[in-house]
C-alpha positions in Angstrom: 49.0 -27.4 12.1 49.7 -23.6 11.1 47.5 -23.8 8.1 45.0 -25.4 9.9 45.0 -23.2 12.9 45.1 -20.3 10.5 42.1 -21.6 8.5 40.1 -22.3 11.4 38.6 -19.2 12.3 37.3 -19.1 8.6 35.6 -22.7 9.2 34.3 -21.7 12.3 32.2 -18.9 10.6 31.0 -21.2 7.8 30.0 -24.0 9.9 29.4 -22.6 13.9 27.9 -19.2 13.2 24.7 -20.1 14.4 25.9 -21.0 17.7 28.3 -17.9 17.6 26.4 -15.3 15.8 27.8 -12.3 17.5 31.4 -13.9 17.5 34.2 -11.1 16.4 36.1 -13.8 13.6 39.0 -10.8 13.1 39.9 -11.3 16.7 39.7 -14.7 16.8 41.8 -14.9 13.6 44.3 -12.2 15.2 44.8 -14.3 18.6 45.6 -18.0 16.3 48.3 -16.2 14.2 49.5 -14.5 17.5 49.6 -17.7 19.0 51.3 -19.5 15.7 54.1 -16.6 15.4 54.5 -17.7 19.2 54.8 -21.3 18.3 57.6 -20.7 16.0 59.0 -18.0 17.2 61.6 -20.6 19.4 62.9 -23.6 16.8 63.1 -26.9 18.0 64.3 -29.6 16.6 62.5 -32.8 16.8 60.5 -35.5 14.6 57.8 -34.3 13.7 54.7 -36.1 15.5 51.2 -35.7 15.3 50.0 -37.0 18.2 52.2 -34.0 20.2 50.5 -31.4 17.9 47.0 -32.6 18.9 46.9 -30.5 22.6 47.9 -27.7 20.8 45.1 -28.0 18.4 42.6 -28.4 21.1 44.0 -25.4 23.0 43.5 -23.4 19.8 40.0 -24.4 19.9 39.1 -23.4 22.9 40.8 -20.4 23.2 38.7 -19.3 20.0 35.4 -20.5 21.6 36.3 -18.2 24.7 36.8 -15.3 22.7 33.5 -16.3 20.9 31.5 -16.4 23.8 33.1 -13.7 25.8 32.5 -11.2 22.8 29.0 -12.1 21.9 28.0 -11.8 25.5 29.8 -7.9 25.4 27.8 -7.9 22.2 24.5 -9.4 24.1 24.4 -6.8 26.8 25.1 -3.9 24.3 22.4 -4.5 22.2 20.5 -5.0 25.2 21.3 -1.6 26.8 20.4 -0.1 23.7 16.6 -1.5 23.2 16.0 -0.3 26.7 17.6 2.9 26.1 15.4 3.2 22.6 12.7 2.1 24.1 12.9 4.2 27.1 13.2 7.2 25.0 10.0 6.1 22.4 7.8 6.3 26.1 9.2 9.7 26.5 8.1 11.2 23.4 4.7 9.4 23.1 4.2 11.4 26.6 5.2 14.6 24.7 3.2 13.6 21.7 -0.3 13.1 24.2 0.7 16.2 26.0 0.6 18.7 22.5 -2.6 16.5 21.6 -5.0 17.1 24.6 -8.4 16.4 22.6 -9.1 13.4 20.2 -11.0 13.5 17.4 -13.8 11.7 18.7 -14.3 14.7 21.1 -13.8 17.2 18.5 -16.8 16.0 16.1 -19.4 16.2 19.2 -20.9 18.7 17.8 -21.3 17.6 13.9 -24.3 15.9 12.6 -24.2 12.5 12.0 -24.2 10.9 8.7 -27.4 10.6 7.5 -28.8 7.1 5.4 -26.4 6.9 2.2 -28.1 5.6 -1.0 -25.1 3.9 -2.3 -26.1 1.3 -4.7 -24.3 -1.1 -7.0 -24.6 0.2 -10.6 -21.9 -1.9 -12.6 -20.0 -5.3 -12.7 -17.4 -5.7 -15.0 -16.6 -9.6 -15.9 -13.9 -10.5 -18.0 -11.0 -11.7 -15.8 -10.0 -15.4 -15.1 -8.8 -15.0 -12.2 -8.4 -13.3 -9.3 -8.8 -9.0 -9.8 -5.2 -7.9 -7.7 -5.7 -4.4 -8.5 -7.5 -1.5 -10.3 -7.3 2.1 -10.9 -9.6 4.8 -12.5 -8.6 7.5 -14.8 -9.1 11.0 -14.3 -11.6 11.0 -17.1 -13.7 9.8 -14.6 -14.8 7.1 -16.6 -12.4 4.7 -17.5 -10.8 1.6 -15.2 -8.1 -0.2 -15.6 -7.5 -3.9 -13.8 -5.0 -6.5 -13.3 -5.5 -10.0 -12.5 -3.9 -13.2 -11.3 -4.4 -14.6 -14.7 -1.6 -12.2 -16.4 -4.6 -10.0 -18.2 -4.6 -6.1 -18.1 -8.0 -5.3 -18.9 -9.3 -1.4 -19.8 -12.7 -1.3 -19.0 -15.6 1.9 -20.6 -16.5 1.6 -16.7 -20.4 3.3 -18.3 -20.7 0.6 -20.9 -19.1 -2.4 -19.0 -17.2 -2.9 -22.5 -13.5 -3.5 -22.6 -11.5 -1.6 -24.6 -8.2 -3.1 -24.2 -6.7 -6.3 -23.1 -3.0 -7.0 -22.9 -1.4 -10.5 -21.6 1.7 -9.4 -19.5 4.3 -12.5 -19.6 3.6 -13.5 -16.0 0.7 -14.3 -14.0 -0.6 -12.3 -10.6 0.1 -8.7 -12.5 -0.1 -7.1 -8.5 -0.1 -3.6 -9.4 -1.5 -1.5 -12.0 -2.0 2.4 -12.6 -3.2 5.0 -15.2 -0.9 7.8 -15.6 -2.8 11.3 -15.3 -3.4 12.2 -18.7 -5.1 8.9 -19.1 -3.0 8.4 -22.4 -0.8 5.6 -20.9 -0.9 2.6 -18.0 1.7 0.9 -15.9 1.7 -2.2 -14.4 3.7 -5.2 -13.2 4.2 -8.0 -10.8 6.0 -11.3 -10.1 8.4 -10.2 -12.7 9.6 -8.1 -11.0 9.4 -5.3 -13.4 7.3 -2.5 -14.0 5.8 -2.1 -17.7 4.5 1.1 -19.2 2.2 0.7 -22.5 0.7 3.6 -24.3 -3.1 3.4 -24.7 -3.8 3.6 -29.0 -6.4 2.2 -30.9 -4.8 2.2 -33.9 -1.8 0.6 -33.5 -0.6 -2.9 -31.7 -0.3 -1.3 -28.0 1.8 -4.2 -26.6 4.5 -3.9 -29.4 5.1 -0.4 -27.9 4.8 -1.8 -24.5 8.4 -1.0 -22.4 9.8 -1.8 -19.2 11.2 1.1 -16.9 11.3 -0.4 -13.6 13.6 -3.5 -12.6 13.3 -4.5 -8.5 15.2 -7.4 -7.1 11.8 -9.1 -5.6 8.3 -9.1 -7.1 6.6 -5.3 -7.7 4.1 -5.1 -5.2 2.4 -1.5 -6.3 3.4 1.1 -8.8 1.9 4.9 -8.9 2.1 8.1 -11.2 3.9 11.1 -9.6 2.4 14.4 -11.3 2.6 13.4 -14.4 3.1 10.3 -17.3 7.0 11.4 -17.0 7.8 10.1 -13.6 6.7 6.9 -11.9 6.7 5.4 -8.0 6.9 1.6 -7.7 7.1 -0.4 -4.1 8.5 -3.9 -4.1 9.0 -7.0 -2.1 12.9 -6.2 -1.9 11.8 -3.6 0.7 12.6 -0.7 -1.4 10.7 1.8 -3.3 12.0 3.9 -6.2 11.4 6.5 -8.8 11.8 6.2 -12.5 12.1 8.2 -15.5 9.6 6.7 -18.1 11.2 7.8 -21.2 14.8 6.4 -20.3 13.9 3.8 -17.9 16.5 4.9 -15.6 16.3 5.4 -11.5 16.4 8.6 -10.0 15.6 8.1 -6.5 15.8 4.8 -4.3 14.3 4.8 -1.2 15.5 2.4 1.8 13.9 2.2 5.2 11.4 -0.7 5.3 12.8 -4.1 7.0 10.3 -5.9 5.1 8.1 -6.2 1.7 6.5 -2.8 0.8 2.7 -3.5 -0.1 1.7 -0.2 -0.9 2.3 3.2 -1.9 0.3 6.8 -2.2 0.8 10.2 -2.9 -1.1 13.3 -1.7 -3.5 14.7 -4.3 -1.8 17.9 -4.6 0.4 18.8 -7.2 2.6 20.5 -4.8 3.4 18.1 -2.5 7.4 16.7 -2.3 6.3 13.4 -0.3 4.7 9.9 -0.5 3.6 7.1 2.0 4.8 3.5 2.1 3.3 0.2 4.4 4.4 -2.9 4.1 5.4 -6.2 6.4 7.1 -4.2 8.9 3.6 -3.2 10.8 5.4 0.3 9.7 4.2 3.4 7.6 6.9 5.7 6.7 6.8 9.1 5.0 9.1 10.1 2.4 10.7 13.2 1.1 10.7 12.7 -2.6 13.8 15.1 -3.2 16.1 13.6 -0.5 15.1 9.9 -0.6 15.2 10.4 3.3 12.5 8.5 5.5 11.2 11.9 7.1 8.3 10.4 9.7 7.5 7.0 10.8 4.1 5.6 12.1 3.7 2.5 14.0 0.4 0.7 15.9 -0.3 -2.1 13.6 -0.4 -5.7 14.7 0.2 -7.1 11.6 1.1 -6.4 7.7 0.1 -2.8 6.1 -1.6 -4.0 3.2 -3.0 -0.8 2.1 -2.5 3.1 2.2 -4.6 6.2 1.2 -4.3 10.1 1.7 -6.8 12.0 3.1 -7.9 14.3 0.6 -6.7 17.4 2.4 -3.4 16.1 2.2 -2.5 16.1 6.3 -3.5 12.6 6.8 -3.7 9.5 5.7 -5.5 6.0 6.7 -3.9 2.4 6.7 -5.6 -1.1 6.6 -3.8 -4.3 8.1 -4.3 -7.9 8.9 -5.1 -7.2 12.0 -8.5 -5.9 10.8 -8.3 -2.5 11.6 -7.6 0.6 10.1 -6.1 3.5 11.0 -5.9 7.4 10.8 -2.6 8.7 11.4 -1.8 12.6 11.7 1.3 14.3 10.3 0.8 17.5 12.0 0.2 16.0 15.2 3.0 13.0 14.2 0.8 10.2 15.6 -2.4 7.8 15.4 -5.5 10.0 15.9 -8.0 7.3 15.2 -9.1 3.2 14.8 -11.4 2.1 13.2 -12.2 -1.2 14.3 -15.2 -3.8 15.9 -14.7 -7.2 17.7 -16.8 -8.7 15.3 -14.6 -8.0 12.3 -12.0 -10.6 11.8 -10.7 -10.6 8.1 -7.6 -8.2 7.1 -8.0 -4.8 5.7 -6.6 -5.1 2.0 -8.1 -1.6 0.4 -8.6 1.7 2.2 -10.0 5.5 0.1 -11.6 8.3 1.3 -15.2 10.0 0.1 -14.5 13.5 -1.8 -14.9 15.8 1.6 -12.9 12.6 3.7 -15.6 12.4 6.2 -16.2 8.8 4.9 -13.8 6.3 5.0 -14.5 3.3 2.7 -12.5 0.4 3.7 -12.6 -3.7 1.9 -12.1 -6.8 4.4 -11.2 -10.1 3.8 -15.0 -11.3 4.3 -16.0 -9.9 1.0 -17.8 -6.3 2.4 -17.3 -3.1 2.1 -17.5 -1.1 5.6 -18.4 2.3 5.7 -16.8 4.4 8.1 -17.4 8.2 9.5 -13.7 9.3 9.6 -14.5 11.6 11.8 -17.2 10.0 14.6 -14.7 7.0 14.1 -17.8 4.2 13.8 -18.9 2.1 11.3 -22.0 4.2 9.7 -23.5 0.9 7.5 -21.8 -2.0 5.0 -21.9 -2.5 1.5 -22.2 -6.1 0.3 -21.9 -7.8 -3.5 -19.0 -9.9 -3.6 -18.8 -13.3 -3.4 -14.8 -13.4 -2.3 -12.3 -11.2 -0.9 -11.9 -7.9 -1.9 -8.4 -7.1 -3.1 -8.6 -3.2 -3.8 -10.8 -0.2 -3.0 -10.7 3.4 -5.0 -13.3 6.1 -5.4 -13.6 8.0 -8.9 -11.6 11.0 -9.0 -15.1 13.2 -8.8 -15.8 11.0 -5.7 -19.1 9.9 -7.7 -18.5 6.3 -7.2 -16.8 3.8 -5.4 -15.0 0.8 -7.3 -13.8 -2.5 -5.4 -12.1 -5.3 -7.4 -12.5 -9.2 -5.8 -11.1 -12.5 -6.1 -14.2 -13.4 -7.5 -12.9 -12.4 -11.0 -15.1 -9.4 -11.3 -15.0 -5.2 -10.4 -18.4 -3.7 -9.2 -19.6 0.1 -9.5 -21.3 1.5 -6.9 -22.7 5.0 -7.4 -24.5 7.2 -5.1 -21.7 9.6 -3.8 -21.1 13.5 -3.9 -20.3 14.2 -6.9 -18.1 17.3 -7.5 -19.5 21.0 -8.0 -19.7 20.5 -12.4 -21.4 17.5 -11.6 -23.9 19.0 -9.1 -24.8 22.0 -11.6 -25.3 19.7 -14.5 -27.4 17.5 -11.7 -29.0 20.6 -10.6 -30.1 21.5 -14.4 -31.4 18.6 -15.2 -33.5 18.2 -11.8 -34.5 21.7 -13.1 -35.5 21.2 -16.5 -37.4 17.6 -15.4 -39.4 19.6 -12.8 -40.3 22.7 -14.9 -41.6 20.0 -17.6 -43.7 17.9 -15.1 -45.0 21.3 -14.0 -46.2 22.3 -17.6 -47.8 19.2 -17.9 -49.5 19.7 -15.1 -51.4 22.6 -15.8 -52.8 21.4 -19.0 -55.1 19.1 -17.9 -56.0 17.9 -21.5 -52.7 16.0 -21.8 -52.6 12.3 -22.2 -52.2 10.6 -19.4 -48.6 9.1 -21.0 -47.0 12.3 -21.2 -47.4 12.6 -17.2 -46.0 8.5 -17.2 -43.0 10.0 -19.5 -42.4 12.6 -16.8 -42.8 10.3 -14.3 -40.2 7.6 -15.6 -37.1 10.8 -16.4 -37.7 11.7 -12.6 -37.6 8.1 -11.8 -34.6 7.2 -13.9 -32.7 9.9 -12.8 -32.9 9.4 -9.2 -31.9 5.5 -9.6 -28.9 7.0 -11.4 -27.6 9.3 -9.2 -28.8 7.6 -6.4 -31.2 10.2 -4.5 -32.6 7.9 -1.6 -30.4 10.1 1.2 -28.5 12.8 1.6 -24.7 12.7 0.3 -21.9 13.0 3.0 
């Protein structure tokens, strides 16, 4: 009976802790052995009989199911106490929060123009994948794409030509995450493995037998990201974590734990200065995160659903979410809170790719029903829709000039669409040509001897350069 009464506590745990999930086992095991030291503490001589030992037993039991229940009731009411208490305290600095922040930014953009009619046009689609596109990044060359795909293929794209330049087969399908490192000389990428790859872009040797892998998570890696420079890389993962590596040694320098569930997605700001990133994942939460400390430094809630998607707002002090609840969001970190939704009742799908025009006053964001919806960031309505795929879009970036917009489907293809601002290089070179077009046009005009092809030649530059660069509106 001693063993028994000492082992029951144990097999109480194993077998009842559902019933008694809150149940303190060390006291339970401290009042049996009080009780056997009791026991035994007298002798007594007699036969021993089992029958006699059997109230005993049962007085054990239910002595131990008292304390059970009378500690995970104490336990009950103090967890209790405390979500009132938190909660309580939340209302009291959301007032705080709406008292510092006594204008939205609805009523602050009264006075701005609204967009005017955007000329955004689709100008590429890249085939080559056999299934689904999961993600995709562009390189700061402006021109070149990379893609992953459900079908284990990593595929470079010339996103000008349409031709691809490399393909690599990964050893597991649904590759979830890829990313060019900033000098454009090297990509990461990785998924249900659970790893995170790194291969050196060459074309002169065999890139995959110099492919490595630097990051190891527990669960499948759900997004991965440059920091700075090809040295140091971010990676978010279904084991709730994110972490920094060191590419050359494939060792972790900074783990980051905060997120109750799977981390979706990751972003850093687009300044080189900057000592933080953002993470959204399962948890309806997006957290901030110093990068020296590892410290979760501001948290952001109002989603209904999963975070499948972050993005900065190109001046660094903001940064928009999209969900399954088929919103998206604008959330402040001066003003630590939600400034702005972006949302109609007659959008149903999930959010899964969020990125800002070059000035941020458009928010591009790609639903579930296989569009694109334009957004003024600013006016917080939906200014107009971009269409094209024929299945869900997966991921959403603009070109680091802000000259295009790029959107990868799980229709197994990536479509271009031009039309943009471009950046100030971009516009004088635009500017020059427009210049040297017009001053030709002009000379032909004035010799009114010229063949009548010379003024169709003219006529086809000007028209071939608007289609390019997209000159039906005004940019944003």
């Amino acid at each position: 009976m001693c063993l028994f009464g000492m082992a029951y506590p144990f097999l109480l745990y194993f077998s009842g802790r559902e019933k008694y999930p809150t149940c303190d086992y060390a006291l339970a095991f401290k009042f049996c052995s009080n009780k056997m030291s009791d026991e035994h503490s007298i002798p007594v001589e007699k036969e021993e009989n089992p029958a006699a030992d059997e109230p005993s037993t049962a007085k054990i039991i239910a002595s131990v199911q008292a304390v059970a229940v009378e500690t995970g009731a104490r336990s009950s009411d103090t967890v209790d106490v405390l979500a009132r208490e938190a909660e309580d305290l939340r209302k009291k600095l959301e007032a705080e929060r709406r008292k510092l922040n006594d204008v939205s930014i609805e009523q602050a953009a009264q006075s701005l123009e609204p967009l005017t009619q955007l000329s955004i046009k689709q100008r590429r689609i890249l085939k080559g994948h056999a299934g689904k596109v999961l993600c995709m990044d562009w390189s700061l060359d402006k021109r070149h794409i990379v893609s992953s795909s459900q079908d284990g293929k990593v595929i470079v794209w010339d996103g000008f030509t349409t031709n691809k330049e490399h393909a690599l087969t990964m050893p597991t399908t649904w590759v979830m995450a890829c990313a060019y490192s900033p000098s454009a000389q090297m990509i990461a990428c990785g998924g249900l493995d659970n790893k995170c790859s790194v291969v050196p872009l060459s074309f002169e040797d065999d890139i995959l037998q110099k492919k490595r892998s630097v990051a190891t998570h527990t669960s499948y890696m759900s997004c991965c990201i440059f920091l700075r420079s090809d040295n140091l890389l971010l990676t978010g993962s279904g084991d709730s974590t994110c972490a920094i590596w060191d590419v050359e040694s494939g060792q972790m320098i900074q783990n980051f734990h905060g997120h109750i569930g799977d981390v979706f997605a990751i972003d850093v700001p687009k300044s080189d200065t900057g000592n933080i990133f953002i993470s959204g994942g399962a948890d309806k939460h997006a957290l901030v995160w110093d990068i020296r400390t590892g410290q979760c430094v501001q948290s952001f809630e109002g989603h209904e659903a999963d975070i499948n998607t972050v993005r900065f707002h190109p001046n660094g002090d903001a940064f928009a979410t999209g969900s399954d609840d088929a919103s998206c969001r604008l959330f402040d970190l001066r003003a630590d809170r939600q400034v702005c939704v972006y949302e109609k009742e007659s959008v149903l799908f999930p959010v899964n790719g969020v990125d800002f025009s070059l000035s941020g006053r458009i928010l591009f964001a790609g639903y579930g029903d296989y569009r694109v919806g334009v957004w003024d960031s600013l006016k917080c309505v939906r200014h107009s829709v971009l269409y094209g795929h024929e299945n869900r879009i997966s991921c959403l970036r603009t070109s680091p000039d802000g000259t295009a917009i790029c959107t990868a489907s799980w229709d197994c293809t990536i479509r271009v669409n031009m039309g943009m601002k471009r950046s100030n290089d971009d516009l004088s070179s635009e500017s020059s040509l427009a210049c040297s077009i017009s001053v030709v046009f002009m000379h032909c005009h004035k010799k009114s001897s010229l063949e009548p092809d010379i003024f169709k030649l003219c006529l086809y530059m000007i028209q071939a350069f608007n289609l390019f660069y997209g000159h039906g509106g005004k940019s944003p």
